[in-house]
C-alpha positions in Angstrom: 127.4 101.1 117.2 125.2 101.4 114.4 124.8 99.4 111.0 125.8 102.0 108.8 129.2 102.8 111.1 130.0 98.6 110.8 132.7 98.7 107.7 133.3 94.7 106.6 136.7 93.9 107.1 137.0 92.3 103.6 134.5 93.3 100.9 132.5 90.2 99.1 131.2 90.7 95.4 128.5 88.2 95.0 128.8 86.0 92.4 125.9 86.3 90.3 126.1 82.2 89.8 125.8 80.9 93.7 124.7 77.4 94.3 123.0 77.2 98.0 121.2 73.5 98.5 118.9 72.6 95.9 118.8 76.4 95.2 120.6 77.4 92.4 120.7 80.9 90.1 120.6 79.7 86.6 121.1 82.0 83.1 118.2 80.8 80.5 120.1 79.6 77.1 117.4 78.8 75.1 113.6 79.9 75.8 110.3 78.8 73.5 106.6 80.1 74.0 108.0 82.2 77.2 109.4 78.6 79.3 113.1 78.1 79.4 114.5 75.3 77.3 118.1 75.1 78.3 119.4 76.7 81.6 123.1 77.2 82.3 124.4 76.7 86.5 127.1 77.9 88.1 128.7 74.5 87.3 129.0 75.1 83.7 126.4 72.2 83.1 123.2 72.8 81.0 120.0 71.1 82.2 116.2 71.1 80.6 114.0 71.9 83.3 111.1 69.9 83.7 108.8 72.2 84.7 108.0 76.1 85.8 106.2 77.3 88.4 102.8 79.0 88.1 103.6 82.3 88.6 107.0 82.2 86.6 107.1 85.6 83.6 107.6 85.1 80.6 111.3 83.8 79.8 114.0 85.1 77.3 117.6 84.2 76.5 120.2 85.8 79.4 117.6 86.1 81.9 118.6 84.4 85.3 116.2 82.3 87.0 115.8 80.4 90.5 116.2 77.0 90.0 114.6 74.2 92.1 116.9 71.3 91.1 116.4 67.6 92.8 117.1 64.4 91.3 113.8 63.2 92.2 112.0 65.8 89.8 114.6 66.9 87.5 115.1 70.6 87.7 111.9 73.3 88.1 112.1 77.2 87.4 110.8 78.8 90.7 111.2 82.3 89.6 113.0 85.0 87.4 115.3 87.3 89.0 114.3 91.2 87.9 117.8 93.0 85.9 119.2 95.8 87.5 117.2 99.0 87.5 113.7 96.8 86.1 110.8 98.2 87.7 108.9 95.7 89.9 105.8 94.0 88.5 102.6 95.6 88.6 100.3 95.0 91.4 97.8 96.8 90.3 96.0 93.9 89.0 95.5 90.9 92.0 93.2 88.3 93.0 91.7 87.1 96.4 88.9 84.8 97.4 87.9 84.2 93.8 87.6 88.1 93.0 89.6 90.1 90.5 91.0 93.2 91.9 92.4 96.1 89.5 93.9 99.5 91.4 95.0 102.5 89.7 96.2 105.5 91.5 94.9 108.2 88.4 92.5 106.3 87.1 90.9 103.6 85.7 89.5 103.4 81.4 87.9 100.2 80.5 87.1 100.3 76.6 85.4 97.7 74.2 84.0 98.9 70.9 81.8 102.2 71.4 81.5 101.2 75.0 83.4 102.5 77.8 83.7 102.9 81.6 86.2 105.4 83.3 86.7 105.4 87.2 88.6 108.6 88.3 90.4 109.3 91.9 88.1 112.1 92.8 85.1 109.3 92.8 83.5 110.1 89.0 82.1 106.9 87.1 81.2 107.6 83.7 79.8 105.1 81.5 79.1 105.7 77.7 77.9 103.1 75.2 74.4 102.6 72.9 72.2 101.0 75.5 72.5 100.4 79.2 70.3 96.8 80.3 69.9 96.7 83.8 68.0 93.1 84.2 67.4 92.0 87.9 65.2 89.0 89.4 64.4 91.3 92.8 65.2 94.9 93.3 67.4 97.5 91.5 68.4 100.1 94.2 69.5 103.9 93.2 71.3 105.7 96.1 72.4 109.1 95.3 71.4 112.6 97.0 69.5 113.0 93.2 68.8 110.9 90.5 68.2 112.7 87.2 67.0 110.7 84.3 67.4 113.0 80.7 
């Protein structure tokens, strides 16, 4: 029998409010400078939470939110749970081993003042600005099949 032939025998609506453990789904009541202030549990009773964790978005009024709660360090927001149909975050931008990683399937524009650098699928880097400075203790390598200079 397969998955999609099993039929349960009595359909469960989650309740968007469970408590499991320490675990609880919490709605943010109050939020300052993006960090909840007030959270509301299942249990009807509002808690401060002491602290959120690092990679916690920023927070708003009505948003839901994974609470860690122990008696030992007072409640902590783990996470905020996305609300129906909201995209996923970007994960474009990431960072391993110290390095800053930035993907873009079309494309890639990087612009400060009358500088710029584009990046484009195909494997064309353009850079325009005033001046280019390439300063270099050792050796500046160009590798191309030609190098034209004006």
């Amino acid at each position: 029998m397969e998955a999609a032939q099993v039929k349960p025998v009595r359909p469960v609506s989650p309740d968007p409010m469970i408590q499991t453990g320490p675990f609880t789904l919490a709605r943010v009541l109050e939020a300052q400078a993006g960090e909840a202030r007030w959270v509301e549990c299942p249990d009807g009773a509002t808690l401060a939470p002491m602290a959120h964790a690092q990679g916690v978005p920023a927070l708003r009024p009505g948003d839901r939110v994974l609470l860690l709660t122990q008696a030992a360090t007072g409640p902590i927001v783990l996470d905020r749970l996305r609300h129906h149909g909201e995209a996923p975050p970007c994960t474009a931008l990431t960072e391993r081993d110290g390095r800053v990683h930035l993907r873009a399937e079309q494309g890639l524009y990087l612009r400060c003042g009358a500088s710029s650098i584009s990046l484009d699928p195909e494997g064309r880097m353009e850079m325009r600005g005033r001046e280019l400075h390439g300063i270099m203790a050792r050796v500046m390598h160009f590798l191309a099949a030609r190098i034209h200079f004006n």
